[in-house]
C-alpha positions in Angstrom: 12.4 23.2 19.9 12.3 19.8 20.1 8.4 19.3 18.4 9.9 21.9 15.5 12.8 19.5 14.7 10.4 16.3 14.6 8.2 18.4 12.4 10.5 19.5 10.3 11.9 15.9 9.7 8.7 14.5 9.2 7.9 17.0 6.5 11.1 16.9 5.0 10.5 12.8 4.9 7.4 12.4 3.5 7.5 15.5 0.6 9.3 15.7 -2.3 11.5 18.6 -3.7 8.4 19.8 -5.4 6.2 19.1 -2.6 4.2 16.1 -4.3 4.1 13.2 -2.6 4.9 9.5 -3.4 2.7 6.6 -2.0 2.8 4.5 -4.5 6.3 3.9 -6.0 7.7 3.3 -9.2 5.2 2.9 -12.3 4.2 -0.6 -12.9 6.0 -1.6 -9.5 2.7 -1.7 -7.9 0.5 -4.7 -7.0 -3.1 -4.5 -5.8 -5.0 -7.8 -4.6 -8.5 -8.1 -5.2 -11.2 -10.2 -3.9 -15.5 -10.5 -4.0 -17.1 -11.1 -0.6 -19.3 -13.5 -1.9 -18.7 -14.9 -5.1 -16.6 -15.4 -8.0 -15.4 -13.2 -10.3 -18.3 -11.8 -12.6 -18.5 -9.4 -15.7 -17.6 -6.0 -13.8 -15.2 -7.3 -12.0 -13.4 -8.3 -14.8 -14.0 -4.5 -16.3 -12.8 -3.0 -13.2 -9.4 -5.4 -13.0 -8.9 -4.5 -16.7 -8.7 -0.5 -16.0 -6.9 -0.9 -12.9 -4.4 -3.3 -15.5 -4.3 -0.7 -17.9 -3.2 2.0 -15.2 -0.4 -0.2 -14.7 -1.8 -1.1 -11.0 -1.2 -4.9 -11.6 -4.6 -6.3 -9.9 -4.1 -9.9 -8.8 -7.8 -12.0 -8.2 -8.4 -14.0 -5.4 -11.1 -16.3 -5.1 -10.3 -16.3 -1.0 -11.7 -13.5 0.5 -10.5 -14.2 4.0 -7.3 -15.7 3.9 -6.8 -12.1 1.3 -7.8 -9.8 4.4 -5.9 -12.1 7.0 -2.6 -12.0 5.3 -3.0 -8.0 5.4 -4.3 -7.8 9.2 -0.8 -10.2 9.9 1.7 -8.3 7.8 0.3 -4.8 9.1 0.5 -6.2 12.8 3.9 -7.2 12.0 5.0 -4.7 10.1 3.8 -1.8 11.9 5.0 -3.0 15.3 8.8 -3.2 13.5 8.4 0.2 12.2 7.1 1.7 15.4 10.2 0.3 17.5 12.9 1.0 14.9 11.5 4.6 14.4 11.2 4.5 10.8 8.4 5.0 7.9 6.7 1.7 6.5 8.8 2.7 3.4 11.9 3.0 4.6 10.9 -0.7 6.2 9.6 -2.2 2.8 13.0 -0.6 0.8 
């Protein structure tokens, strides 16, 4: 009874009314950070970062590669250990 109920609520969580599902907010009220291994930003990049601007993804260039992916591995750690002891999605921790 018990795995139905947590099913149910995880389902009922994550879905919509219509069943589509949201990762990814409002319009426009995304931001995506992007970085080059090695190198600066060249000619494709530039292309890339201007359809990802007109699809209203906001890309924002860094010329650090590392310090990019280290800030993420930091606030995951962080922010999935507070989501996994408070019981609640990394949206409801974010909102």
């Amino acid at each position: 009874m018990l795995k139905n109920r947590m099913r149910r609520n995880w389902y009922e969580d994550i879905f919509s009314e219509n069943r589509s599902v949201d990762f990814m907010g409002p319009k426009g009220s995304e931001a995506m950070h992007m970085s080059k291994y090695a190198g600066h930003i060249d000619t494709t990049t530039k292309q890339v970062m201007a359809d990802f601007k007109a699809a209203d993804l906001n890309p924002i260039w860094s010329d650090n590669f590392m310090g990019m992916c280290m800030s993420k591995v930091v606030f995951n750690a962080v922010a999935n250990s507070l989501c996994t002891m408070f019981e609640i999605q990394m949206g409801q921790f974010i909102h």
